[in-house]
Phi, psi and omega in degrees: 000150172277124162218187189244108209235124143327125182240313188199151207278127189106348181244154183305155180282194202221072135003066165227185169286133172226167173334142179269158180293135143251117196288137149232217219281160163056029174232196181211141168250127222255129186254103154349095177287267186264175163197148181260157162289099198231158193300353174301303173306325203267345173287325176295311191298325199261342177251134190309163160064000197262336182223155178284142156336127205075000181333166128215116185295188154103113213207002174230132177202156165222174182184191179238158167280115171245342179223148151193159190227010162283129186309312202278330195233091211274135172308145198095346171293132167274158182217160160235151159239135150317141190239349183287118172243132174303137159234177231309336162269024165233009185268347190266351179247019167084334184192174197284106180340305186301339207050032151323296190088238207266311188267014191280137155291330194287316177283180188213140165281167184252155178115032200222002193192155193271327185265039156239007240274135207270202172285346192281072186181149153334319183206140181205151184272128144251171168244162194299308173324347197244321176345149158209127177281141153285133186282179205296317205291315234242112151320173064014296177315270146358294187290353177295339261212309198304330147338269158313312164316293186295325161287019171253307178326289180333313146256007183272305214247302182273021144262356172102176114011113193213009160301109153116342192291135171259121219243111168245139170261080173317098179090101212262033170278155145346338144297293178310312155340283180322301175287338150336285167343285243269354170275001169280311189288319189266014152125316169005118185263306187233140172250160180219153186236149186236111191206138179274344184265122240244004145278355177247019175255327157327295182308309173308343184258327195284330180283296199161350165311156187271348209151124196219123167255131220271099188283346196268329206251056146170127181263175219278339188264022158274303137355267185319304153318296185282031170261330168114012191258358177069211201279120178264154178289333180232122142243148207245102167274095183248045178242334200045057177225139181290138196112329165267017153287330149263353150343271203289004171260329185306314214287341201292159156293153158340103168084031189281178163210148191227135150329012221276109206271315192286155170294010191356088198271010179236183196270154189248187165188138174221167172237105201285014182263357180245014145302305198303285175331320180261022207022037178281150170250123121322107201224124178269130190231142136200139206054240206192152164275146159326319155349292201305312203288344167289308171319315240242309202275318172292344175283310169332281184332300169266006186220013164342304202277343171274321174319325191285022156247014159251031156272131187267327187195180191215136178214158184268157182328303176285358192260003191292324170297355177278325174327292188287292164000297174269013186257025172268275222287303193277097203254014172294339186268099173304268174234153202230113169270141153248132187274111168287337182287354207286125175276158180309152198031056182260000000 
């Protein structure tokens, strides 16, 4: 089968052939409808030392069942998977003994190690535990979606009880996008997004934010004033990068509480006397629970077509090391799929 395999850090990825996946017990082999592209990936790709020679990325996916060695999961199912795969003295009871979850150091997501190997490829191995059936209502296309959305759920759900909340959104990627959904979804009465570019600030009024500011032309807690909301109560840091972490402790309210979504892969400086002034709580997330993702697949089910509007494009197998390349700089392409059946330029 044909995949896109990391070779080495800085050189472009490699489109060739490899091994097709072999099943053991109680797992499915998923022949790749879409994957998504995600910044995990493009970060993992560009710092030195983070993936091994032989990758094969690609961790938000969907597919049909072509194998299965599972009772319950008959060929022809469509599915999205969880990508956290457990390890071996938790994968036979379904989820992480410790209650970790996402965060147990013992499990590895997959597209992040050659002997895990991810979606950017024709075909990829799951274990039956990590499924998720797609209801009838719901893409292939959509369901590619499921993923991110659960690392918005995720934070959305460790941040607490939030009806009626005027809400800011550090940062319009596909995470941020995502925490827009699902904090719309859990009662959030107005969202705001803070994004420089203007197509994900476009995108950000259409999932449902109220309003979305260009931090480069107004800073924020001028914005916010002149919107009428102050200081907001909740804010979602999703950009990762240094210097917003104390953004976002400047902009919150008094006793506020944040979110911190994004990866931050370098070291930061903060000044913990102006967190300290405000009691504010801080909360660190990562990844997700099976949960999230049952949560994230019935929200799909009435509300896909508005999440499918940060898909920005669809590209084919072959066309992804180029893809992947411009999506470090361009951040006008929110999110990007890849079809592997799709021929170039379709």
């Amino acid at each position: 089968m044909k995949a896109a395999v990391f070779e080495k850090t800085g050189e472009r990825l490699v489109v060739r052939d490899v091994a097709a996946p072999a099943l053991g017990e109680n797992e499915l082999l998923l022949k790749v409808a879409f994957t998504g592209i995600c910044g995990s990936d493009l970060h993992a790709a560009e710092t030195p030392g983070m993936l091994q020679s032989g990758t094969v990325m690609g961790h938000e996916f969907t597919g049909e069942i072509v194998q299965s060695t599972a009772p319950d999961w008959p060929v022809g199912a469509r599915v999205a998977a969880n990508p956290y795969w457990l390890c071996d003295a938790c994968a036979a009871g379904g989820s992480c003994s410790g209650g970790g979850d996402a965060a147990c150091a013992n499990g590895s997501f997959m597209g992040f190690r050659p002997d895990l190997p991810g979606a950017y490829a024709d075909y990829v191995r799951i274990r039956a535990g990590q499924a998720i059936r797609l209801p009838d209502k719901v893409s292939l296309r959509d369901g590619a979606l499921m993923e991110p959305l659960a690392v918005a759920r995720h934070a959305v759900d460790v941040c607490g009880p939030m009806q009626g909340a005027d809400v800011l959104v550090i940062g319009g990627g596909p995470i941020g996008l995502g925490v827009v959904l699902m904090a719309r979804d859990a009662g959030a009465a107005r969202v705001v997004v803070s994004e420089p570019d203007p197509n994900r600030r476009a995108c950000a009024l259409e999932v449902g934010a109220v309003a979305a500011i260009d931090p480069i032309a107004e800073d924020l807690p001028t914005a916010l004033g002149r919107l009428g909301l102050g200081a907001p109560s909740i804010v979602f840091e999703c950009v990762g990068a240094p210097g917003f972490l104390q953004q976002t402790i400047d902009v919150m309210a008094l006793r506020g509480r944040a979110v911190i979504v994004g990866v931050c892969m370098t070291e930061d400086r903060v000044l913990p006397r102006a967190a300290i002034r405000k009691e504010a709580t801080l909360k660190f997330v990562l990844g997700y629970t099976m949960a999230d993702f049952h949560h994230v697949n019935r929200y799909l089910e009435e509300h896909a077509a508005t999440a499918a509007a940060m898909i920005s494009r669809v590209v084919s197998l072959s066309e992804l090391p180029e893809i992947f390349d411009r999506l470090r700089a361009e951040k006008s392409l929110i999110k990007v799929l890849v079809r592997p059946d799709q021929g170039s330029g379709t």
